[in-house]
C-alpha positions as CSV (number, residue, x, y, z in Angstrom):
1,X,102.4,104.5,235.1
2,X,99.2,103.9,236.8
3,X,95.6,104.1,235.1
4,X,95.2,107.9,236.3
5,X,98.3,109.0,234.8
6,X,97.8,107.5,231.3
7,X,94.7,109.1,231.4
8,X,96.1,112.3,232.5
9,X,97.9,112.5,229.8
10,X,95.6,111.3,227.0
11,X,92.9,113.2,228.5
12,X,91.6,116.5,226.3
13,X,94.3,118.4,227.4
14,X,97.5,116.0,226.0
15,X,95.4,115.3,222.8
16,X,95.4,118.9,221.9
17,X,99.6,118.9,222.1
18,X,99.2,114.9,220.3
19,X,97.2,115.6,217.4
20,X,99.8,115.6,215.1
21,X,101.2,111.8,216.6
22,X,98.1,110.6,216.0
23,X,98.0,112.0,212.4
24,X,101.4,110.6,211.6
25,X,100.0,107.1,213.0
26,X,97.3,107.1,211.0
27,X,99.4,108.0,207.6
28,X,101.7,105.7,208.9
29,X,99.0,102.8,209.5
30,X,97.6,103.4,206.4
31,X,101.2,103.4,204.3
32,X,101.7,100.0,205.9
33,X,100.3,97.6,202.8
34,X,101.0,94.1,204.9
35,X,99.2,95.8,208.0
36,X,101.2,93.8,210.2
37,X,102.7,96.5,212.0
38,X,99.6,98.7,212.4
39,X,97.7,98.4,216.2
40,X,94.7,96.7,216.0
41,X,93.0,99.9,217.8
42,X,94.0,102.0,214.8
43,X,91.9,99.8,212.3
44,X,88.6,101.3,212.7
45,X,90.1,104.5,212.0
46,X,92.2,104.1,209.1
47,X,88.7,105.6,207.1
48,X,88.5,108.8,208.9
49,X,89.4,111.6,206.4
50,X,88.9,114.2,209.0
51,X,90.0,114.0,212.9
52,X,88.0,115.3,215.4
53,X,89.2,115.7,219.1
54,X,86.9,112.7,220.5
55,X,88.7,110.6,217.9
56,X,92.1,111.8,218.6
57,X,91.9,111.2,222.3
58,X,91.2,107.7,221.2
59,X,93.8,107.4,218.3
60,X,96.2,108.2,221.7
61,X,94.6,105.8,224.1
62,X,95.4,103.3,221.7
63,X,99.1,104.8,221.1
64,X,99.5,105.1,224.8
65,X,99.3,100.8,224.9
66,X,101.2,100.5,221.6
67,X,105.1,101.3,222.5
68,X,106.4,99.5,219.4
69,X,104.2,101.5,217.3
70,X,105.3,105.0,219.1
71,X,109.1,103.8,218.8
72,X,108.6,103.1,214.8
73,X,106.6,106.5,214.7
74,X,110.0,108.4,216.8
75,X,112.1,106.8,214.0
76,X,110.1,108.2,211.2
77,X,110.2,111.9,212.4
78,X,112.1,114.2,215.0
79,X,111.3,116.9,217.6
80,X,111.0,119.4,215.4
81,X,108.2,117.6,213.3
82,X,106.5,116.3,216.3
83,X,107.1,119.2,218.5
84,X,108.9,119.3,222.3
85,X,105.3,117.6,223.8
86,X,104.5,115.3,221.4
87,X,108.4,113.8,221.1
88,X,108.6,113.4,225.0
89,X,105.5,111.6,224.7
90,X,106.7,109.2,221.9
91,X,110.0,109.0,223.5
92,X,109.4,109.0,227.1
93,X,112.9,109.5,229.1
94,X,113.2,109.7,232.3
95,X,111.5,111.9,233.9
96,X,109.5,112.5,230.9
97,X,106.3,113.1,232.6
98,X,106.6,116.2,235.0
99,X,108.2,117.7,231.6
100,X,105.1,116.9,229.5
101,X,102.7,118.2,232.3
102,X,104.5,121.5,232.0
103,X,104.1,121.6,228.4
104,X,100.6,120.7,228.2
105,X,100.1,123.1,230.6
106,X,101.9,125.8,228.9
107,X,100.0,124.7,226.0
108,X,97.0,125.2,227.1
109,X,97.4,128.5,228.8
110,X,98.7,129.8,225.6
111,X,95.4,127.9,223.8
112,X,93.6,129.8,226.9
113,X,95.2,133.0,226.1
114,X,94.5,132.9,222.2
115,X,90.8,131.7,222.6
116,X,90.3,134.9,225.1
117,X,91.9,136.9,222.4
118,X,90.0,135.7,219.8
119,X,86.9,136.3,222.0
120,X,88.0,139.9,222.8
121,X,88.9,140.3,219.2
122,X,85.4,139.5,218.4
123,X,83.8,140.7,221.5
124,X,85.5,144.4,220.5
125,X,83.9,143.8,216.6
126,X,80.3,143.1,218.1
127,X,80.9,146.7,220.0
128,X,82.2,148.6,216.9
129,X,78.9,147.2,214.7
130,X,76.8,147.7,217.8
131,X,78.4,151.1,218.1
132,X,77.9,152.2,214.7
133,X,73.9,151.0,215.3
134,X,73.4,152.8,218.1
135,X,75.0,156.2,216.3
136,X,72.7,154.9,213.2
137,X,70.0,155.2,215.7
138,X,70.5,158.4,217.2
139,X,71.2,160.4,213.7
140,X,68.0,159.0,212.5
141,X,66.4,160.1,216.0
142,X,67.7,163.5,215.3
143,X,66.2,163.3,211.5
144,X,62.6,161.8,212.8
145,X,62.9,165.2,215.1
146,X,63.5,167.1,212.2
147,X,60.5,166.0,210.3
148,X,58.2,166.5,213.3
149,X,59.2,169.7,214.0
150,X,59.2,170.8,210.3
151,X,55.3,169.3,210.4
152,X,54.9,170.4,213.8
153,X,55.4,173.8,211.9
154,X,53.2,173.0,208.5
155,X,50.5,172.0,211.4
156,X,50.6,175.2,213.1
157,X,50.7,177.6,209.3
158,X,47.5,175.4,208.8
159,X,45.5,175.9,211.5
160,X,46.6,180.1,211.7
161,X,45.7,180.0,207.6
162,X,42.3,178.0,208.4
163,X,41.7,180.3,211.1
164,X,42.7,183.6,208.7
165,X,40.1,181.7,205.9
166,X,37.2,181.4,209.0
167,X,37.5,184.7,209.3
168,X,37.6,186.1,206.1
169,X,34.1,183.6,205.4
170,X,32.5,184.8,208.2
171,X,34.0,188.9,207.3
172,X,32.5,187.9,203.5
173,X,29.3,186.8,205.1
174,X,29.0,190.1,206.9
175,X,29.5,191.6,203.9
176,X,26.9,189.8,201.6
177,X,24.6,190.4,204.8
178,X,25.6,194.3,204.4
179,X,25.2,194.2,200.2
180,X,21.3,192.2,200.8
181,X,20.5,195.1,202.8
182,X,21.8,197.5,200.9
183,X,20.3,196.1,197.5
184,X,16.7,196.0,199.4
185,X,17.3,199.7,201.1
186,X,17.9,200.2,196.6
187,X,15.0,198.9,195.9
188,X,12.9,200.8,198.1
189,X,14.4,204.1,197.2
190,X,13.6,202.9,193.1
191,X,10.1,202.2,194.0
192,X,9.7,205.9,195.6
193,X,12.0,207.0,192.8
194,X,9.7,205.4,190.0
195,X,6.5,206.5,191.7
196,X,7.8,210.3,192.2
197,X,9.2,210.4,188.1
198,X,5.6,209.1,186.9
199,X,3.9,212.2,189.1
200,X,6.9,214.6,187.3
201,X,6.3,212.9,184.5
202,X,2.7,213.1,184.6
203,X,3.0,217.0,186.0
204,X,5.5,217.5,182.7
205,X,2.6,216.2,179.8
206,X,0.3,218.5,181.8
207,X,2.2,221.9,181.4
208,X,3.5,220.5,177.9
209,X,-0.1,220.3,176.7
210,X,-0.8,224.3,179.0
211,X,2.6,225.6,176.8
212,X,1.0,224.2,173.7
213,X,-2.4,225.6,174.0
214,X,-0.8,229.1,175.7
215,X,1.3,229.1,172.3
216,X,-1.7,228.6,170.1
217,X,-4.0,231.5,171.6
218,X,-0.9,233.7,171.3
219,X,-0.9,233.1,167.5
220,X,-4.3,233.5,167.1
221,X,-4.7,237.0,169.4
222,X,-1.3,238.4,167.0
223,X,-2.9,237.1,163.7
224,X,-6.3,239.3,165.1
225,X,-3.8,242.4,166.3
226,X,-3.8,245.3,164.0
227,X,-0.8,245.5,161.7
228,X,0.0,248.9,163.9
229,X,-1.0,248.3,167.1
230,X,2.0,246.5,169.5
231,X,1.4,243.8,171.8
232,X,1.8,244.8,175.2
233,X,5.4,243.7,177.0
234,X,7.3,244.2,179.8
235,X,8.3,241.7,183.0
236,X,4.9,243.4,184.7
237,X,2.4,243.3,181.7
238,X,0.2,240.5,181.7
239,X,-2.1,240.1,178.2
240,X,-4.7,238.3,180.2
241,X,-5.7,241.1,182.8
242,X,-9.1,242.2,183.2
243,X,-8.8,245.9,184.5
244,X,-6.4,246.8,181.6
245,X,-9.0,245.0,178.9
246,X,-11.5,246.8,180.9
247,X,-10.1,250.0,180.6
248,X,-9.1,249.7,176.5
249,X,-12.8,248.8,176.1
250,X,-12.3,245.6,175.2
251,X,-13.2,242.6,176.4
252,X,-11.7,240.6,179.5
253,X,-9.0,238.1,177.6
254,X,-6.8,236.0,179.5
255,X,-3.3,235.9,178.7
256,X,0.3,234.7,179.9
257,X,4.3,234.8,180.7
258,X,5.9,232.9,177.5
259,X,8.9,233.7,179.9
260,X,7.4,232.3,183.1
261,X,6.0,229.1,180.8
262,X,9.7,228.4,179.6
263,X,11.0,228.5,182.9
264,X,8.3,226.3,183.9
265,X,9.2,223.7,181.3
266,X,12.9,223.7,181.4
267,X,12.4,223.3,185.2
268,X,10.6,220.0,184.9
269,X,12.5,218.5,181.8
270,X,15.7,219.0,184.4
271,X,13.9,217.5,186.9
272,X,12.9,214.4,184.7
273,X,16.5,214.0,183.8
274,X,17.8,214.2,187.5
275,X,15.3,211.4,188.0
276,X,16.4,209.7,185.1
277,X,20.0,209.7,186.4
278,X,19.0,208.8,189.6
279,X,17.1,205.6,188.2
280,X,20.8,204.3,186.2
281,X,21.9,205.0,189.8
282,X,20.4,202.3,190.9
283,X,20.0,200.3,188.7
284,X,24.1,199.7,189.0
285,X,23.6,199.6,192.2
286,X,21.7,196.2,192.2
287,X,23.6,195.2,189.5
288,X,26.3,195.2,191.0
289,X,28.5,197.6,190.8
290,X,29.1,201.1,192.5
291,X,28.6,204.0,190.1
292,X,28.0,204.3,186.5
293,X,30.3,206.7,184.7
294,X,29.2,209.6,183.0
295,X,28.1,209.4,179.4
296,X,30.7,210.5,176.9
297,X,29.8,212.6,174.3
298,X,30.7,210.2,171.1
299,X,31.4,213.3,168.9
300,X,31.7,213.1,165.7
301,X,31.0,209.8,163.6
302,X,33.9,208.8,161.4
303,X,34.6,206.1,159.3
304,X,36.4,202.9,160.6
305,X,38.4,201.9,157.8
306,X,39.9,205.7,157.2
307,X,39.9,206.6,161.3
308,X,43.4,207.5,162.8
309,X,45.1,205.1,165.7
310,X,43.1,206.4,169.0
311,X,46.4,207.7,170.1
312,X,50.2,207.6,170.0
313,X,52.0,204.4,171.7
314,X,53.7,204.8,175.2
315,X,52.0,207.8,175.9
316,X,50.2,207.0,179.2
317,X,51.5,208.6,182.3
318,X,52.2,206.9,185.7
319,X,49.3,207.5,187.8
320,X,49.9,209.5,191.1
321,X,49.0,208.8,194.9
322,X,46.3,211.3,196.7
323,X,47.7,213.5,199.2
324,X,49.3,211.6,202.0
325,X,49.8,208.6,200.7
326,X,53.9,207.2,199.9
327,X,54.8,204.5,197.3
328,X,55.9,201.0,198.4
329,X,53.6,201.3,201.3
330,X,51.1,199.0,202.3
331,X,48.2,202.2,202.0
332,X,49.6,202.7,198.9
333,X,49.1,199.4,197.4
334,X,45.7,199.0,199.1
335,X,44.9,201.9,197.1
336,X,46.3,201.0,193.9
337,X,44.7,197.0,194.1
338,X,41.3,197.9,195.3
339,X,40.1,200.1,192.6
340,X,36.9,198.2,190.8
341,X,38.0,199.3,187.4
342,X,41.9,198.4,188.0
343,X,43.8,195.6,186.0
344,X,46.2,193.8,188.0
345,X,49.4,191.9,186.3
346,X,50.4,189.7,189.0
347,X,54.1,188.1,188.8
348,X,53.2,184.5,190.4
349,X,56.1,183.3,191.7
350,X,57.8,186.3,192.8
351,X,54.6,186.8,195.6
352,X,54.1,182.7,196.0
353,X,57.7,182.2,197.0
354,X,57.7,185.1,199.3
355,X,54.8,184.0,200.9
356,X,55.0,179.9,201.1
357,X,58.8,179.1,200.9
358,X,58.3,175.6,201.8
359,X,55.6,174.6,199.8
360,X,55.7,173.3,196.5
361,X,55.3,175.3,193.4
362,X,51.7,173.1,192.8
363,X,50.7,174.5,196.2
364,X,52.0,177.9,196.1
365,X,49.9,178.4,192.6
366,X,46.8,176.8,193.9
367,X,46.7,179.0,197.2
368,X,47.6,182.4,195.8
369,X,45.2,181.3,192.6
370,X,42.6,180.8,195.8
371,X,43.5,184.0,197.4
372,X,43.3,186.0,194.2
373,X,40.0,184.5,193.5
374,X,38.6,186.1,196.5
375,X,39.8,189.4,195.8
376,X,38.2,189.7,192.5
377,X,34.9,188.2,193.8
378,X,35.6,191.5,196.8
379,X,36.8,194.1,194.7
380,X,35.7,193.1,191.0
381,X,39.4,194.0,189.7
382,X,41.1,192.1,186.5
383,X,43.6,189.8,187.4
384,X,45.9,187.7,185.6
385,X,48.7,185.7,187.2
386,X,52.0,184.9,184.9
387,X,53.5,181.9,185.4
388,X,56.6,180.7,184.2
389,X,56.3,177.6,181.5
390,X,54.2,175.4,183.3
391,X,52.1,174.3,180.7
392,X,54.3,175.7,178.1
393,X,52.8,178.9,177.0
394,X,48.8,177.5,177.0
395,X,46.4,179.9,176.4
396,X,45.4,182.5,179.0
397,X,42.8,180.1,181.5
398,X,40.2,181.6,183.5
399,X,40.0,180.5,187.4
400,X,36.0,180.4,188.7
401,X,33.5,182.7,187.5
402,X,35.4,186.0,188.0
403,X,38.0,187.9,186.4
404,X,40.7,186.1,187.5
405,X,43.4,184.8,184.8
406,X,46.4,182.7,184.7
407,X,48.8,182.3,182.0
408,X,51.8,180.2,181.6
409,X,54.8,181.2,179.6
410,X,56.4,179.4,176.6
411,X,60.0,177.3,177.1
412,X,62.3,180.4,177.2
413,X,60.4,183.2,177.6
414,X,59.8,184.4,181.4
415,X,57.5,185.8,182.7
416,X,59.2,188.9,183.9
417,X,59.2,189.6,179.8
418,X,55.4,188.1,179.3
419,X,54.2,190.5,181.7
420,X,55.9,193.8,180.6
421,X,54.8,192.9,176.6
422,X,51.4,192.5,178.4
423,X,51.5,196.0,179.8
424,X,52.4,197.0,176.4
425,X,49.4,195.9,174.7
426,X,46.8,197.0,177.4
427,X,48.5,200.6,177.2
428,X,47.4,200.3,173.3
429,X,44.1,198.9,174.1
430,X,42.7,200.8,177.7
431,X,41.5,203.6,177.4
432,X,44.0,206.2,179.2
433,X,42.7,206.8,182.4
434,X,42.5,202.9,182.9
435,X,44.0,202.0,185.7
436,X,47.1,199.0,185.4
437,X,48.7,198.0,188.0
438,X,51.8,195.2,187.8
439,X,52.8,193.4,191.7
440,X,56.1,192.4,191.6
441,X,59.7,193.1,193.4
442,X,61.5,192.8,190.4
443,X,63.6,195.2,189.4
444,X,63.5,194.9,185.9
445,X,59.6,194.7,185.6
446,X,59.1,197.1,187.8
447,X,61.2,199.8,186.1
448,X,59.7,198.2,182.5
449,X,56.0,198.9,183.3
450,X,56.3,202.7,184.8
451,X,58.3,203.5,181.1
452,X,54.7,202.2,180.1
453,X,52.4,204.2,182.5
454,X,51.6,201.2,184.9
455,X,51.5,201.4,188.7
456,X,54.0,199.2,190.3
457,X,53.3,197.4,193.9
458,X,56.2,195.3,195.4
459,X,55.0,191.6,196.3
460,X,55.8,192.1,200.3
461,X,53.2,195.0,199.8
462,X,50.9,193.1,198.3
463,X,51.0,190.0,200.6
464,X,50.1,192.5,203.8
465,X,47.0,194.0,201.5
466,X,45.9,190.2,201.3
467,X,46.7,189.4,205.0
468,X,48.9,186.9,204.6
C-alpha cells in the first residue's frame, strides 16, 4: 500500500470510523504491565484521559505500521465490537480496501446527513424563538399603539377642557367688567339718591315744624272760641280768610286745612320711606347680592324655652317649574341650580363618573370640586358634595372662600343615605320656602328627597348646565 493510501485511510475521514481501535489500543497498551508488546508510538499517549480527533488520527498512524499490534487487538475483540470498518481495517483481507472506502464513505454521508439534521433541528429552534420574538414584538407594537392613542385622546380632552376654562376666564372677566360697572352706575344713583332724601328730609322737618305750629294756633283760637259759638268747617271753609273775618267784624286771622296738613305729611313720610328702601337697595347691590327681601313682620315675642317646634317635620312641598318649563330638562335644571338662595346636595360620584370615566377618582373630585367652585363664586348657591368614605366620614371641609362643601362618608354608610338624612335635616332647619335642590341619577335618592320636598336634577342634566 503506497504512502497515499495509508494516508487515505488514516486521514480524518477513517479516524472517525477508527476511534474505537484506537481506544481499545490504548486500554490494551496500558493493560500490558511488561510493556513489551505495546508500539513505541503508543507511549506518549498512554496519559491521555480524553481522545480528541488530532490524537486519534495519530493513535492510527501509528497502528497502521504496527500489524502485530492490530492482529493482537482482532484477537481481543470481534466485528461486532469493532464494527464492519474498523474490523476490515484490523484484519485487512483481500480486497479489504475498496470495502473500507465504501464504508467510510457511507459513514460519513450518514455523519453528513446527521450534522445537517442536527443543524436543521437547531436552525428550525432559532426560527421558533425568533418567531415567538417577532410576535412578542408586534403584540407590544399593538399595546404601545394603544397607549398613544388612549393619550392621544387625554391630549385632545385637555386642550378642548383648557380651551372650555379660557373661555369661561375670559366670559368671568366680562362679567367682573359688567358687575364694576354696574357697582359704579350704583354708586352714582346712591349719591343722587342720598342728596335727594336729605332735600325730602330736610322739606319733611320743615312742614313737621308748619304742622306743629298750625296745631298750636288751632288750640289757642278754640281755647279763645266761645263755649257756643262753632268753629267754621266744611272742605271749602278756610279759618284764615280775610273777607269772611272782614265781614264777622273781626279781625283778619289766618288759618288752615288740618286735612290738607295731614295729607301733606303722610305724603312725605311715604316718600322718606320709598327713599329709605331705595338706599337698602343699593346698598345689596354693592354688597353683593341682588335684592334684599322684604322685612318680616316678627309678630309676637315669645319665650324660647316654652316656644312650640317652628313646624311639623316632612311638611315641605316639592317646588314647581314656571310655565313652560319640563322636569329632567336641561332649562329645568338651569333653573333649579342657578337660584342665589338655593342649596345644592351634589352626589359626587354619580356626576364625576359620568363626566370623566377614565380618570381617577383623585382627579374626578378635584375637577368637579374645581367646577363647583366656580359656580358658587357665579351664582352664590350652597353646595356640598358627598363623597363616599374617602377620609372616612371627616367633618364637612370647606373648598376656597365660597360656599362650597365636601363631605366624606363613614366605612359603610353611602352616600346615597348621607345625602337624603341631609335633606332631612335642612327641611327641619330652612325656612320653607328655601329652596333644596339634590343632583343625582339615582333612583333611590332621587325618589327619597321629593318624599322630603327637595328638587331633584339628574347628573347628565347637570353636566350640560356646567358645559361639560
Amino acid at each position: 500500500m503506497s504512502n497515499d493510501e495509508a494516508s487515505a485511510r488514516t486521514g480524518p475521514e477513517a479516524a472517525s470510523v477508527l476511534d474505537g481501535v484506537a481506544r481499545a489500543a490504548l486500554a490494551a497498551a496500558r493493560a500490558d504491565r511488561t510493556g513489551k508488546s505495546c508500539p513505541n508510538g503508543l507511549r506518549p499517549y498512554l496519559r491521555f484521559k480524553r481522545l480528541k480527533p488530532p490524537a486519534v488520527r495519530a493513535v492510527v498512524r501509528v497502528l497502521d505500521g504496527e500489524e502485530e499490534f492490530r492482529q493482537h487487538l482482532a484477537e481481543t475483540g470481534d466485528e461486532a465490537g469493532f464494527g464492519p470498518a474498523a474490523w476490515l481495517w484490523l484484519t485487512r483481507p483481500d480486497g479489504w480496501m475498496v470495502r473500507f472506502d465504501q464504508l467510510v464513505e457511507a459513514q460519513s454521508a450518514l455523519g453528513e446527513a446527521q450534522q445537517t439534521a442536527r443543524e436543521e433541528r437547531s436552525a428550525t429552534r432559532r426560527l421558533a424563538v425568533v418567531q415567538q420574538a417577532c410576535d412578542d414584538a408586534q403584540a407590544r407594537v399593538g399595546e404601545l399603539e394603544g397607549e398613544l392613542a388612549a393619550a392621544n385622546q387625554r391630549a385632545k380632552e385637555e386642550a378642548a377642557e383648557r380651551t372650555s376654562l379660557a373661555a369661561e376666564v375670559a366670559s368671568a372677566r366680562q362679567e367682573a367688567e359688567q358687575a364694576r360697572k354696574e357697582r359704579e352706575r350704583a354708586v352714582r344713583q346712591l349719591k343722587d339718591t342720598e342728596a335727594l332724601l336729605s332735600a325730602k328730609v330736610e322739606a319733611l322737618r320743615a312742614a313737621t315744624a308748619d304742622m306743629a305750629g298750625l296745631e298750636e294756633r288751632l288750640a289757642r283760637e278754640e281755647a279763645a272760641a266761645s263755649p257756643g259759638q262753632a268753629v267754621p268747617a266744611g272742605p271749602d271753609s278756610e279759618l284764615a280768610n280775610g273777607a269772611d273775618a272782614a265781614s264777622a267784624g273781626g279781625d283778619a286771622t289766618p288759618g288752615f286745612d288740618p286735612a290738607a296738613v295731614s295729607q301733606l305729611a303722610a305724603f312725605h313720610a311715604a316718600e322718606a320711606e320709598r327713599l329709605a328702601r331705595e338706599l337698602a337697595r343699593l346698598a345689596s347691590i354693592l354688597g353683593g347680592r341682588e335684592h334684599m327681601p322684604e322685612k318680616p313682620n316678627p309678630g309676637p315675642v315669645v319665650d324660647p324655652a316654652r316656644s312650640q317646634p317652628r313646624r311639623p317635620l316632612s311638611t315641605r312641598r316639592a317646588p314647581k317649574l314656571p310655565p313652560g318649563l319640563h322636569d329632567d330638562s336641561s332649562e329645568a335644571a338651569r333653573f333649579w341650580c342657578s337660584q342665589s338662595d338655593a342649596v345644592l346636595c351634589i352626589d359626587g360620584y354619580n356626576v364625576s363618573m359620568l363626566a370623566w370615566p377614565a380618570a381617577t377618582t383623585t382627579l374626578q373630585r378635584q375637577r368637579l370640586e374645581r367646577r363647583l367652585g366656580e359656580w358658587v363664586l357665579r351664582w352664590g348657591s350652597e353646595i356640598t358634595i358627598f363623597w363616599d368614605g374617602v377620609d372616612d366620614g371627616a367633618a364637612p371641609q370647606r373648598v376656597g372662600s365660597g360656599a362650597l362643601w365636601v363631605e366624606f362618608t363613614k366605612d359603610g354608610v353611602e352616600a346615597d343615605d348621607a345625602i337624603i338624612e341631609r335633606v332631612g335635616q335642612l327641611d327641619r332647619a330652612l325656612d320653607p320656602d328655601r329652596l333644596i335642590v339634590v343632583v343625582s341619577s339615582d333612583g333611590r335618592v332621587r325618589a327619597g328627597v321629593r318624599a322630603q320636598g327637595a328638587a331633584t336634577v339628574s347628573s347628565a342634566r347637570f353636566l350640560e348646565v356646567l358645559g361639560i
